[in-house]
NUNUNU-566158 format. One line per 8 residues: number of its first residue (from 1); for each residue y, z, x of C-alpha. Coordinates in Angstrom, 3 decimals, m for minus. Each point is the difference from the previous one (the first is absolute). Layout:
REM NUNUNU-566158
NUM) Y/Z/X ~ ...
REM end
This chain:
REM NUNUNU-566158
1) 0.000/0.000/0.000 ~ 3.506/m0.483/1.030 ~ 2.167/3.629/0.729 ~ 2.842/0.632/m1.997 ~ 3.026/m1.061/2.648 ~ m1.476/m3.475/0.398 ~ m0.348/m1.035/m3.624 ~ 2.408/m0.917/m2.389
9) m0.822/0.749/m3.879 ~ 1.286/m2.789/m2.293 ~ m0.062/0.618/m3.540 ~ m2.076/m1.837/m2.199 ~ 2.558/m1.918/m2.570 ~ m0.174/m3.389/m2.140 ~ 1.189/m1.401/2.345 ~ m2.761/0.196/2.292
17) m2.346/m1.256/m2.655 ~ m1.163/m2.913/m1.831 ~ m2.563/m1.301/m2.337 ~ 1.324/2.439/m2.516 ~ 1.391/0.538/m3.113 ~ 0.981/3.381/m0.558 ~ m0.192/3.322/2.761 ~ m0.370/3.733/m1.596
25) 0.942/3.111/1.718 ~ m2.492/2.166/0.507 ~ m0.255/4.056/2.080 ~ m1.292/m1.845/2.769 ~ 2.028/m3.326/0.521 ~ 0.106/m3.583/m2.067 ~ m2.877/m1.169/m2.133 ~ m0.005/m3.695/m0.317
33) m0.175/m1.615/m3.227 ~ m1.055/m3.544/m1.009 ~ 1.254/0.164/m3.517 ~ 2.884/1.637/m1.222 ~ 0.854/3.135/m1.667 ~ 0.440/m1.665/m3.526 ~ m3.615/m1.301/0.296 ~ m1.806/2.492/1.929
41) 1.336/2.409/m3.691 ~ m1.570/m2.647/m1.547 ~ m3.849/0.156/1.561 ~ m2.754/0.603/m2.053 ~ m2.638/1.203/2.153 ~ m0.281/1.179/3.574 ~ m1.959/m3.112/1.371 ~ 3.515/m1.583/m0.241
49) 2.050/3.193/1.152 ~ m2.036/m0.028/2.985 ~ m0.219/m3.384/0.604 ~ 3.891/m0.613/0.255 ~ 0.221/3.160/2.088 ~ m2.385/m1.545/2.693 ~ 2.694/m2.245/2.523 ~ m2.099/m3.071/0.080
57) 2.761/m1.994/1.583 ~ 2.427/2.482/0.595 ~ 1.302/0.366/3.254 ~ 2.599/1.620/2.876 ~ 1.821/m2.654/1.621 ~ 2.544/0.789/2.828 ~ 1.279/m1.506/3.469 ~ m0.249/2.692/3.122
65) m0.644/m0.112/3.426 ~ m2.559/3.013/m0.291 ~ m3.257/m0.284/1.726 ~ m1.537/3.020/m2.113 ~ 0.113/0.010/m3.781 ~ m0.897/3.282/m1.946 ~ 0.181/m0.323/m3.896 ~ m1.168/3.519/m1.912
73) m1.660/m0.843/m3.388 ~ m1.478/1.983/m2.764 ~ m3.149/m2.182/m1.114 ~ m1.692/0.380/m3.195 ~ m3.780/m1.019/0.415 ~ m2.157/m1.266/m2.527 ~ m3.780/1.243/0.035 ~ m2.591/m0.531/m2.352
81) m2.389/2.601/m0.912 ~ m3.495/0.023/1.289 ~ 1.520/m2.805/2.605 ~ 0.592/m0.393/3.551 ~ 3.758/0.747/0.684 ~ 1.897/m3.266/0.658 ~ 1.463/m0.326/3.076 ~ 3.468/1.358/1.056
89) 2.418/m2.863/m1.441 ~ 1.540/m2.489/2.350 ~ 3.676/m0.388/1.612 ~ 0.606/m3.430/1.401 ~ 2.640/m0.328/2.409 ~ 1.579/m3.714/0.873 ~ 2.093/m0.276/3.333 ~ 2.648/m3.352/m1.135
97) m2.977/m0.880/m2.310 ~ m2.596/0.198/1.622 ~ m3.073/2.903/m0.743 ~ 0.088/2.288/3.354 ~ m1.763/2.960/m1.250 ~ m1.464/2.224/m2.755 ~ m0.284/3.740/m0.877 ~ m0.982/2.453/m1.944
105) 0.821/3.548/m1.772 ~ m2.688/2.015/m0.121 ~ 0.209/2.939/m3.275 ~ 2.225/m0.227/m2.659 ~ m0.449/0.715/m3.708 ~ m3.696/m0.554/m1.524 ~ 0.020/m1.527/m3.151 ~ m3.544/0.238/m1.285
113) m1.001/m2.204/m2.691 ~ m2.900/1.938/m1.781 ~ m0.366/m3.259/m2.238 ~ 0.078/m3.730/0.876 ~ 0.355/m0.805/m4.340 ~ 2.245/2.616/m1.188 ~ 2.069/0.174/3.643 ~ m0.191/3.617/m0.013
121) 0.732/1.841/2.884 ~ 0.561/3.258/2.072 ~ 3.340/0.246/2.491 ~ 0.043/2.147/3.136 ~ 3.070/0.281/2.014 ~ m0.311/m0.866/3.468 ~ 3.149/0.198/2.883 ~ 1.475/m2.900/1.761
129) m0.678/m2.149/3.105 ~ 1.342/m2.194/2.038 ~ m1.068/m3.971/0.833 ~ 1.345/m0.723/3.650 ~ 0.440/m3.284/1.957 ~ 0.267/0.088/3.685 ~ 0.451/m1.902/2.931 ~ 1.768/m2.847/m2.144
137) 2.237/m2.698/2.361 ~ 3.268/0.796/1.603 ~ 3.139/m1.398/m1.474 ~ 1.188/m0.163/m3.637 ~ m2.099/m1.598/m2.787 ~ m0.844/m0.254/m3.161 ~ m2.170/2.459/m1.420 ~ m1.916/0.429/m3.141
145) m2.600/2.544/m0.974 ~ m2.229/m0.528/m2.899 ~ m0.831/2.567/m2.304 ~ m3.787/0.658/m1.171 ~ m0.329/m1.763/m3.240 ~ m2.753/1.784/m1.054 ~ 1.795/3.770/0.624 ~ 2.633/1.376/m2.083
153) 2.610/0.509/2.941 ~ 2.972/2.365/m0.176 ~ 2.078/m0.813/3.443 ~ 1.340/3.021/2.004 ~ 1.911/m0.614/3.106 ~ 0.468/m2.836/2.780 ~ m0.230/1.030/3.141 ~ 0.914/m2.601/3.163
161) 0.829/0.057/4.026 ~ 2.935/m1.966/m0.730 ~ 2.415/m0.587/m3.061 ~ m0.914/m1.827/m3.167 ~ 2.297/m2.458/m1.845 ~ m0.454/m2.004/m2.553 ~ m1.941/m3.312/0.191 ~ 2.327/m3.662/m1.073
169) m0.681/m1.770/m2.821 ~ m2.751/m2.739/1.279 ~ 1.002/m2.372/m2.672 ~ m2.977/m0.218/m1.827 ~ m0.697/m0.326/m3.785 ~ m1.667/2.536/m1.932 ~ m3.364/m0.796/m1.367 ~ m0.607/2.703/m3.069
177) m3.644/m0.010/m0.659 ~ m1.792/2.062/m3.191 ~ m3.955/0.181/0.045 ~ m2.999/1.988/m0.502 ~ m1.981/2.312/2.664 ~ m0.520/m3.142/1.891 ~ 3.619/m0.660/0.958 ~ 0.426/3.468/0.174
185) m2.450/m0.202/3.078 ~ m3.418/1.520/m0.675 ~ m2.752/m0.024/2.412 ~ 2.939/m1.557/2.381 ~ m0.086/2.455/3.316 ~ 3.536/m0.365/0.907 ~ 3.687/0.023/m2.006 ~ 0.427/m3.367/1.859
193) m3.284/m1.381/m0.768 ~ 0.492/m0.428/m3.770 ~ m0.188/m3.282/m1.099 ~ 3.843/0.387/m1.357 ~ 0.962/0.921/3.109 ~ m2.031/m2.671/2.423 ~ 1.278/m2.436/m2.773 ~ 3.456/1.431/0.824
201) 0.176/m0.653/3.253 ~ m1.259/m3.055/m0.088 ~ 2.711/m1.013/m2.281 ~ 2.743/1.548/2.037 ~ 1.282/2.316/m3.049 ~ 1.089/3.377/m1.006 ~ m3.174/1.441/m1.863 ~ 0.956/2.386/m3.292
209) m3.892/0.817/m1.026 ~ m0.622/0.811/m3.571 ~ m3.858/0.332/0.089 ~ m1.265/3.031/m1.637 ~ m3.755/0.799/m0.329 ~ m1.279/m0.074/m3.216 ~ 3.503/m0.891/m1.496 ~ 0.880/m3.367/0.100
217) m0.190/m0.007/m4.335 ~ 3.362/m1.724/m0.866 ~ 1.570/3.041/m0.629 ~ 3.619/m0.485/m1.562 ~ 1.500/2.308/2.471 ~ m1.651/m1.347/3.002 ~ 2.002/m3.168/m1.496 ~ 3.607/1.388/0.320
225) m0.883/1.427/3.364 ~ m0.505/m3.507/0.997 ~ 3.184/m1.447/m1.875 ~ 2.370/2.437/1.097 ~ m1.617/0.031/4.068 ~ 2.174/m2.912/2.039 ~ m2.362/m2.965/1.257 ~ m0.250/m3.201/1.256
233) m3.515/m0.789/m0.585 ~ m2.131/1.339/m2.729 ~ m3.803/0.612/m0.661 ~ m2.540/1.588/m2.690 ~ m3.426/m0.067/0.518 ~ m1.422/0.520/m3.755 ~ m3.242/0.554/m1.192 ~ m2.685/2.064/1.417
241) 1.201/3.583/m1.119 ~ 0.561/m1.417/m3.484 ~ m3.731/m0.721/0.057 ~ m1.151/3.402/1.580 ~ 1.590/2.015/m2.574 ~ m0.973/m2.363/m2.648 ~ 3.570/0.930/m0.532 ~ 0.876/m2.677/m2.660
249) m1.420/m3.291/m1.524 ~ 1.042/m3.252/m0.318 ~ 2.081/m0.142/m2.570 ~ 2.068/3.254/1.383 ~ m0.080/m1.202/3.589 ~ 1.863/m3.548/m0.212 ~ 3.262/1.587/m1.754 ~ m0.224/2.427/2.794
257) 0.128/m2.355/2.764 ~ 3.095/m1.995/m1.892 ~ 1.764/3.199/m0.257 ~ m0.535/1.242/3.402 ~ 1.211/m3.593/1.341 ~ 3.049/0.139/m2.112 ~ 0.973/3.757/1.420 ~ m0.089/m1.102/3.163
265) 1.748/m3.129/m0.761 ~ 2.633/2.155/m1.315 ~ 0.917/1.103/3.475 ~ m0.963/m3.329/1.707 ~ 0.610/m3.217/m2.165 ~ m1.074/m2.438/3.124 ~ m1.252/1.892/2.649 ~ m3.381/m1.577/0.993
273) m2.622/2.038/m2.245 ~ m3.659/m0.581/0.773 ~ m3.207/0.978/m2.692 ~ m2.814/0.729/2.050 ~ m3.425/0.535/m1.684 ~ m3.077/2.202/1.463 ~ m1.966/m0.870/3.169 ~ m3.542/m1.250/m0.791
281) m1.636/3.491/m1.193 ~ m3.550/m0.719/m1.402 ~ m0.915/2.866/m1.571 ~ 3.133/m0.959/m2.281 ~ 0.304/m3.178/m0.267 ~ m1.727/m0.064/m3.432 ~ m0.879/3.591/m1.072 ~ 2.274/1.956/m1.701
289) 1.196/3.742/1.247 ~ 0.182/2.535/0.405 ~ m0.352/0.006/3.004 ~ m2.611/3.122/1.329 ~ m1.256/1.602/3.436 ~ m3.133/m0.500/1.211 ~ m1.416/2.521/2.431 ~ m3.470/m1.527/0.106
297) m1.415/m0.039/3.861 ~ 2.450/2.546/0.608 ~ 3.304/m2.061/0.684 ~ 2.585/m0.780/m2.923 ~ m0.346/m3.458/m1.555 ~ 1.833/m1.145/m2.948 ~ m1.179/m1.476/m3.622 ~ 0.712/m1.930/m2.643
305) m0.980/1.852/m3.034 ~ 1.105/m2.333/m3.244 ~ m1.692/m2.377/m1.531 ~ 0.260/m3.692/0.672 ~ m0.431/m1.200/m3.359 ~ 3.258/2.296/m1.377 ~ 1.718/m2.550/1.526 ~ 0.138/m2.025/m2.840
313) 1.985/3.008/m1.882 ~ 2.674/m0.119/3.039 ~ m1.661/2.358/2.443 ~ 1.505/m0.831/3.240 ~ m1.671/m1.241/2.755 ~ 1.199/m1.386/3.050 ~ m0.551/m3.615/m0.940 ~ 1.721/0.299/m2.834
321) 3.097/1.562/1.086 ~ 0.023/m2.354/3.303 ~ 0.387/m2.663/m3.289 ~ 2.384/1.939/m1.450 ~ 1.923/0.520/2.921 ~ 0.533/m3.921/0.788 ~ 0.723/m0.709/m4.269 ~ 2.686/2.230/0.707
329) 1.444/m1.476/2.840 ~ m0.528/m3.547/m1.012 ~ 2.111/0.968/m2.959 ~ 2.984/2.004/1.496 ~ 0.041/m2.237/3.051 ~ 1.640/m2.703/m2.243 ~ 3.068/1.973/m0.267 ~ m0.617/1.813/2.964
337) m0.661/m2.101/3.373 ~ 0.269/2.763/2.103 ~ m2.737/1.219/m1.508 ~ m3.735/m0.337/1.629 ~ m3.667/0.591/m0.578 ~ m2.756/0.870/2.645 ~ m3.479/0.046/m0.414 ~ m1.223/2.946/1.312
345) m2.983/m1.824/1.311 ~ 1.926/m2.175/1.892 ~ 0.440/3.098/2.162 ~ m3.539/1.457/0.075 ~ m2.665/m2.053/m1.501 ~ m3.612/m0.416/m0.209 ~ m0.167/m1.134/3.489 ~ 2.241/2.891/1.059
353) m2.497/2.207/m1.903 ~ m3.002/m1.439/1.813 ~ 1.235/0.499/3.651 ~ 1.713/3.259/m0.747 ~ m1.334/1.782/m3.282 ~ 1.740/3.100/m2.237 ~ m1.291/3.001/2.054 ~ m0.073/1.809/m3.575
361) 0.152/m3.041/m2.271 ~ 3.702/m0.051/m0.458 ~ 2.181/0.291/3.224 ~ m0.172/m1.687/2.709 ~ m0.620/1.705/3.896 ~ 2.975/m0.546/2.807 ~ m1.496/m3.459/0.819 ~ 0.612/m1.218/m3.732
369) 3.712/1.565/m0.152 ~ 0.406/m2.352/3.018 ~ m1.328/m3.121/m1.707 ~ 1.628/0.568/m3.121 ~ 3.202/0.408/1.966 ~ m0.478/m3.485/2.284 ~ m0.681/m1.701/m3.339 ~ 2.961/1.568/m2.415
377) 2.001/m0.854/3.665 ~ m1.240/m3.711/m0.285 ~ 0.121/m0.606/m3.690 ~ 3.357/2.214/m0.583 ~ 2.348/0.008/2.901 ~ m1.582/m3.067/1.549 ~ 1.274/m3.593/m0.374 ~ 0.427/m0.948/m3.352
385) m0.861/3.382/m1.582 ~ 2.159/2.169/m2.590 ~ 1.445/2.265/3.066 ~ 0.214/m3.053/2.382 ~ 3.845/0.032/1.839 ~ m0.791/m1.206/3.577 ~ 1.093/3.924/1.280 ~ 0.095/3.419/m1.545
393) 3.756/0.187/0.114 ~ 2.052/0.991/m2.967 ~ 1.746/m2.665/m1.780 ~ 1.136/2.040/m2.692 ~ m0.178/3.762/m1.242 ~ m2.231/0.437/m2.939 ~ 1.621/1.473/m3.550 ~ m1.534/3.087/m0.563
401) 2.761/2.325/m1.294 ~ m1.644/3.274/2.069 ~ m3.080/2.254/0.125 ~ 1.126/2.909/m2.837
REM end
């Protein structure tokens, strides 16, 4: 550890931060948010008020000439009962872009989840740590830590060798992306191995990541979020939660999409929106939810547990909403041409499945975040895709009215 006289302690303020939408104070330092206060009032259920609270995305970005880096978090762990703990959560840290190192904070707060259907769980308070970077290149430089997007992470103090100021505007656009547990990162190992992020920096923009296990279920007030957040370049990835919590049918589920499209047209009349469906997820593709887990052979697994011939009485599958989904579009897009449809498929497919298969039939392992994020890079900020602008410099600033 660094002594006292040689560090300087910078405290943690928005301005330090991005990828988020909202910061709350807490005894020990600033929580990160990724919806706002309005919204987070509005939750239903504590998949969703966890999920936001994880900083998938989020991150500390700062210029210094410091060769050590201390940052003291409070983590929040998630176990499951009867399960090996996890393993500590991940901080990323990128040296003028580039990943230099990772670390770890080792205790924290336990949150116990007794059961995996009801989300039930037992919290034990735990004390703070510290992730530290050392040995990092002489001379000033950009600097950006990653926050575990898995761990609920209230930020303490900065602590440097040399003074901390705040890092330029790079120019880029902001991409705002909303998804399900997928774009929120599970089974990634790494904050900067989501595919959001990979896809990110591939694309040479500002990620804003809206992906939130379990909760990607066109909720109205994950709508105004999106509306009222400034962007340049928008995404929803729709489908697969709607499906898992047989959470509406067909006939409930189209109006939904047209009026979470027009909320966030509300705050963005032509900023480039793009409709992405599900990735290629077999045990859904046809088989209604909800969606169950399977602890057969002594590993969770997921399943399908409708049945495929409701269908016809507007149980939602997959399929059916990936046909839904493009209807949609096709229809708006007349009146819309900024707007865009993506097959999930297109970014993880049957041939994707066949090399590198759903380790519990429904997310993909790090080496399938990493295809799907070549892929959406090819297809979406490639040539000729919906995101395509030659660079990821800002030509404009998006018309989101704020994040309240």
């Amino acid at each position: 550890m660094t002594t006292e006289h040689d560090t300087i302690t910078t405290p943690v303020t928005t301005d330090l931060l991005r990828g988020f939408l909202d910061v709350e104070a807490t005894a020990h330092g600033l929580l990160p948010h990724r919806l706002p206060a309005r919204a987070r009032r509005q939750i239903p259920d504590d998949q969703l008020a966890v999920a936001e609270a994880q900083p998938s995305g989020v991150r500390l970005v700062f210029r210094t000439r410091a060769t050590t880096i201390e940052l003291d978090t409070l983590p929040t762990k998630r176990v499951y009962l009867g399960f090996p703990a996890p393993a500590d959560g991940v901080y990323d840290l990128l040296v003028d872009g580039r990943l230099t190192a990772h670390a770890t904070v080792a205790g924290g707060n336990v949150r116990t989840i007794t059961d995996m259907v009801t989300q039930s769980f037992e919290f034990t308070e735990g004390q703070p740590g510290t992730a530290r970077f050392a040995d990092l290149p002489a001379g000033d430089k950009d600097i950006e830590i990653w926050l575990p997007h898995t761990e609920i992470t209230e930020l303490i103090a900065l602590r440097t060798d040399a003074p901390v100021e705040k890092a330029p505007d790079n120019g880029r656009k902001v991409w705002l992306h909303h998804g399900s547990s997928i774009s929120h990162g599970s089974n990634a190992t790494h904050p900067t191995g989501i595919w959001p992020a990979l896809a990110a920096a591939q694309g040479q923009v500002e990620l804003v990541n809206l992906g939130f296990s379990g909760s990607a279920l066109l909720d109205p007030f994950t709508a105004r979020a999106m509306r009222d957040t400034p962007a340049d370049l928008i995404s929803v990835k729709i489908g697969i939660n709607i499906v898992n919590a047989d959470a509406m049918r067909l006939r409930a589920f189209v109006p939904a999409v047209h009026g979470f499209l027009d909320t966030i047209r509300e705050g963005h009349p032509t900023t480039p929106l793009l409709v992405v469906s599900a990735i290629l997820c077999p045990v859904q593709e046809d088989t209604p939810g909800p969606l169950m887990p399977d602890f057969e052979g002594g590993t969770a697994r997921f399943r399908a547990t409708g049945d495929p011939a409701e269908r016809a009485l507007g149980r939602l599958t997959l399929t059916v909403i990936r046909e839904a989904l493009a209807r949609v579009v096709e229809q708006r897009a007349a009146e819309d041409p900024n707007l865009h449809y993506l097959d999930g498929r297109s970014l993880y497919g049957e041939k994707d499945y066949a090399e590198l298969p759903l380790p519990d039939s429904v997310h993909p392992d790090p080496a399938g975040h990493v295809r799907i994020a070549e892929n959406f890079g090819r297809l979406v900020f490639g040539e000729g895709g919906p995101f395509a602008t030659g660079t990821g410099t800002r030509t404009g600033t998006g018309t989101g009215t704020g994040t309240g």
